[in-house]
N, C-alpha and C positions, 0 to 999 in steps of 0.2 A: 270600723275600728282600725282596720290596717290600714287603710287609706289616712287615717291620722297618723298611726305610726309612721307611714312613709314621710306624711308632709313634713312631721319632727324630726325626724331623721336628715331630711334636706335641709332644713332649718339649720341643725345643730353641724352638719358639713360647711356651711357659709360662714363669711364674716357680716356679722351684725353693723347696719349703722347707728351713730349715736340718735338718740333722740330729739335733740338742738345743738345747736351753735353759738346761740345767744344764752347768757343769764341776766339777770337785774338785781344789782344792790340799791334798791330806790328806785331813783330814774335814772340810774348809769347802768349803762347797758354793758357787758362782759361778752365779748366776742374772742370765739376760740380761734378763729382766722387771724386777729391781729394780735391774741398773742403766740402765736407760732411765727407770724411774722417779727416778732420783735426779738424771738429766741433763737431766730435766724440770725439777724443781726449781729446779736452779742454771739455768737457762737465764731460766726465770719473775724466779729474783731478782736476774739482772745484766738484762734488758731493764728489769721495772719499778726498781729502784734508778739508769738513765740517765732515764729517763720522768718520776721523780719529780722528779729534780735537774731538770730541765729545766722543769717546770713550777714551782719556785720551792720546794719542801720538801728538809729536813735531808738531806745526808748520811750514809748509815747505815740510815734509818730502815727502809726497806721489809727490811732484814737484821732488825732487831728483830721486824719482825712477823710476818715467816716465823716467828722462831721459837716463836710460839704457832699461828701460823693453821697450818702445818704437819704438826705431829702432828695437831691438831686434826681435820685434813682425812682424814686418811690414816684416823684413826678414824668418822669421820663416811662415807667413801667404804665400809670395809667393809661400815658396817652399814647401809648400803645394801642392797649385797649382797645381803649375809645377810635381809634380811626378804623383798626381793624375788625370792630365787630358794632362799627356806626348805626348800625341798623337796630339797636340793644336801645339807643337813645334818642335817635332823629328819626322824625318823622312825623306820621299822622296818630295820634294818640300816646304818642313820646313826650316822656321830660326831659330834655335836657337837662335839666339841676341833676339827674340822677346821673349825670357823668363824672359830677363831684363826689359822689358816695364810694368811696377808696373802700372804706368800711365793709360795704357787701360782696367783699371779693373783688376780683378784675385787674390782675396787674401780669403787663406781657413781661417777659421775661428780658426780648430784647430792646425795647425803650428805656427798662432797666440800664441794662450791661449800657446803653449810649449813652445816657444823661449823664449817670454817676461816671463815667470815663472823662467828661467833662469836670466834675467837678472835682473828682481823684486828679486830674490836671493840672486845674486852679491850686488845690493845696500842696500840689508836689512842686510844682514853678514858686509856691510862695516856703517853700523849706527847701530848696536845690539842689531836689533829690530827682534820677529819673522814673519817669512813670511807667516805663516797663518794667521793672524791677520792683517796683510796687505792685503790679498788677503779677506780677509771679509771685509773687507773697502771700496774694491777698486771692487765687485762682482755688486753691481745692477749700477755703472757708464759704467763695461763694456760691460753689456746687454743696457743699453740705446745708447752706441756710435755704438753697431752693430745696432741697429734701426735707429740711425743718417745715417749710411751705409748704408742702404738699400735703401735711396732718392736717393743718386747716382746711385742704379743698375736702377730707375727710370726712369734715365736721359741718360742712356746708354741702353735704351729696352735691358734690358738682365733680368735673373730669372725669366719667365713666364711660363705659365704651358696651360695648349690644351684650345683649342675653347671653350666658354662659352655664352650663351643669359642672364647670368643674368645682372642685372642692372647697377652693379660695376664692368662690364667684362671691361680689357682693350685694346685703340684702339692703333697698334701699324702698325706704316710706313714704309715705304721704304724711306731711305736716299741715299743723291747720294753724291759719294766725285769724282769733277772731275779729281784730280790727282790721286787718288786711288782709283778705283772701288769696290775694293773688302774691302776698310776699311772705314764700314758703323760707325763705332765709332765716327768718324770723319766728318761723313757727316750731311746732312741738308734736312730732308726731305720737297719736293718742290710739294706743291698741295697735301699732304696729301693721299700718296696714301697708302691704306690698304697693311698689307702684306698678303698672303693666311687666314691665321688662324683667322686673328683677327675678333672681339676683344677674348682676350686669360682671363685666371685668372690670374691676379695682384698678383703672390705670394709672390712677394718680399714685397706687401704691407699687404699680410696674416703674414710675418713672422715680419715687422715691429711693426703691434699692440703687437703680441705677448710679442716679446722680451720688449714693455712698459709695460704689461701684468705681466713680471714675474718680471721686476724690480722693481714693484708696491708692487708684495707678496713677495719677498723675503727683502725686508726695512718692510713690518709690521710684518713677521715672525724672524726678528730680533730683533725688539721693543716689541714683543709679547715677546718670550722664552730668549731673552739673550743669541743669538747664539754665539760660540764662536770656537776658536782651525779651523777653516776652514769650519765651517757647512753652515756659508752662501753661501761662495763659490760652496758648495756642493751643494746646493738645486739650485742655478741656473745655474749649468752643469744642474743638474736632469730636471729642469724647462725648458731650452731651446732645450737639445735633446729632449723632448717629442714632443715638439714642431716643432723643425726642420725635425723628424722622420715622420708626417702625409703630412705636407711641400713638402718636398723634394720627394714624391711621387707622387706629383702633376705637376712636373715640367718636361718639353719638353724637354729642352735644351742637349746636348751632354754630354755622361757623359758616365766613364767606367763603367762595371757592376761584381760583384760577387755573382755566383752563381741566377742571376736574378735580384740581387738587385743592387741600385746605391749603390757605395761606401760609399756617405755620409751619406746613411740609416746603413749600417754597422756601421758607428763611432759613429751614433748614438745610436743605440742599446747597444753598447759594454760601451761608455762613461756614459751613464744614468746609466746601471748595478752598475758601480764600482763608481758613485756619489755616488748612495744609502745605499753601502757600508761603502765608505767612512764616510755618515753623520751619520751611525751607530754605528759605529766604534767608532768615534771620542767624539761622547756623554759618551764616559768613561773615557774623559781625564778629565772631573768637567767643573766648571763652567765658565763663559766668561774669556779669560787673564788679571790678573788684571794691573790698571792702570797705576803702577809704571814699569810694563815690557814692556810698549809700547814708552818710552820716549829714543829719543838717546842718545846713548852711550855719543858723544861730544857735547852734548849739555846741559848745565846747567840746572837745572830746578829750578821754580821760585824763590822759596824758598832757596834752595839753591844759587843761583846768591843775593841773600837781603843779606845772611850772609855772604859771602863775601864782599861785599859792606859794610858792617856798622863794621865787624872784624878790620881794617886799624885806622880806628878814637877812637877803646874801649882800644887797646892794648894800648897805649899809658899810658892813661892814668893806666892803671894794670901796670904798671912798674911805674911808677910816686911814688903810693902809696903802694908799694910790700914793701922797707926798713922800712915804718912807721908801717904796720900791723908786719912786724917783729918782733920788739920791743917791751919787755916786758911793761904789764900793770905797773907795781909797778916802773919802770923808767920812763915811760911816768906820772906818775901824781907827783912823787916828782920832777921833772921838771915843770911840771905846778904852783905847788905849791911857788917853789922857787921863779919862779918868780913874783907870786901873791903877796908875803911878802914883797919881795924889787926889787920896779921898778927901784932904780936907777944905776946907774951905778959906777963903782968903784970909779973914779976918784973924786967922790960929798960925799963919805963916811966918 
């Protein structure tokens, strides 16, 4: 009996995982990964869309760009992925097709940040607005939508890191999928049964706070100094590889290694380097972009849109009285004159 007490005791100390990830209305399948991905999204483009109006550019715009940087990213993040954890799809007893499955998780963080900086590009060169100044805009919405991601790696027990007793360790199951055995993504754990490790460390939920963490400092070290030329951006590469770097060392799961380390401790280390740089750098270009070079290209701005508007109704009249200002003073008043003396007319003479 105390030996149950205890194990309930442990129990009720841990965080619980959910039981799936997947639901089904029909045969549409409801995946908690993609929509935490998708509430990332909108979360990134109502912060930077206030961020941007605020710092003096159009209305709308940061919506335009999402919708290239976007896809863009989402492609760039898989294949991420896929090169760096090739061994997941290639090979002997590998599908390939299962590199197209977006759906079952898998998307690197930095094939992200490089596709969609492409395509953030494309739509800034086509409104002639600059792109670092966009991407300071758009810098603490996309460290909060990776914190919005990280609920999905939640809901998908994946991102854990080894055996842990302390109190926020998490408890992670065995699912069963009875058409697929072997794809636990899918499945629905039944009775709660521990897997060997658990409960593990929650680092997906370490890297969660973080990334709220740094999108917290890098919006008051904006309001603080008047970051400007891409420094926000800077500071939170610098902000979340430090982060991802202590992270990422803590984590179990399969991963290629160089020279001993995970990959993604390398892209840490190398990315954080050349933020710091960058935000160094870039403090010589002066002070934030000012406000007239953030507004598009095709797009009117205010002031301008009024004077057009009221140009149409003035000009009229400027032609009306263009032949009277013509006219010599000394003709205009012996005309006045004239006919002050004799109002009447010929024919009463």
């Amino acid at each position: 009996m105390a030996d149950v007490n205890t194990a309930s005791a442990a129990f009720l100390a841990t965080i619980p995982s959910p039981d799936q990830g997947v639901w089904h209305i029909g045969p549409i399948p409801i995946r908690a990964y993609a929509l935490c991905i998708i509430a990332g999204i909108i979360a990134a483009i109502w912060l930077g869309e206030r961020r941007w109006i605020a710092r003096g550019g159009t209305k709308g715009t940061v919506i335009d760009v999402a919708v290239f940087a976007v896809p863009f990213g989402l492609v760039g993040g898989r294949l991420y992925h896929v090169i760096t954890d090739n061994q997941l799809y290639f090979g002997e007893g590998k599908n390939p097709l299962n590199a197209l499955k977006i759906w079952d998780g898998g998307l690197g963080i930095w094939g992200a940040i490089a596709l969609g900086a492409v395509g953030a590009l494309i739509a800034c060169r086509r409104r002639g607005i600059p792109l670092p100044a966009m991407a300071d805009a758009l810098a603490p919405g996309i460290v909060l939508a990776q914190a919005i991601g990280r609920v999905g790696n939640y809901f998908n027990q994946e991102l854990y890191g080894a055996h842990t007793d302390l109190p926020w360790g998490l408890e992670i199951y065995q699912r069963y999928n009875p058409t697929n055995p072997d794809d636990f993504l899918n499945g629905v754990a039944i009775g709660h049964v521990p897997l060997p490790d658990s409960p593990v460390h929650p680092t997906f939920l370490y890297e969660l706070l973080w990334n709220v963490g740094v999108a917290l400092l890098i919006i008051w070290a904006d309001k603080k100094f008047r970051l400007g030329h891409g420094r926000v951006f800077a500071l939170y590469v610098a902000g979340y590889t430090a982060g991802r770097f202590w992270i990422e060392l803590m984590r179990t799961d399969s991963a290629n290694h160089i020279l001993g380390l995970r990959v993604n401790v390398w892209t840490s280390i190398l990315l954080f380097a050349a933020a710091i740089v960058y935000f160094v750098l870039a403090a010589k270009r002066g002070p934030r972009e000012a406000p007239e070079t953030l507004w598009s290209k095709d797009v009117p701005r205010e002031e301008d849109a009024a004077a057009l508007a009221s140009s149409p109704s003035e000009e009229p009249e400027r032609e009306e009285h263009a032949d009277v200002a013509a006219v010599p003073d000394t003709v205009r008043d012996s005309a006045a004159d004239k006919a002050t003396e004799d109002p009447k007319p010929d024919s009463e003479k």
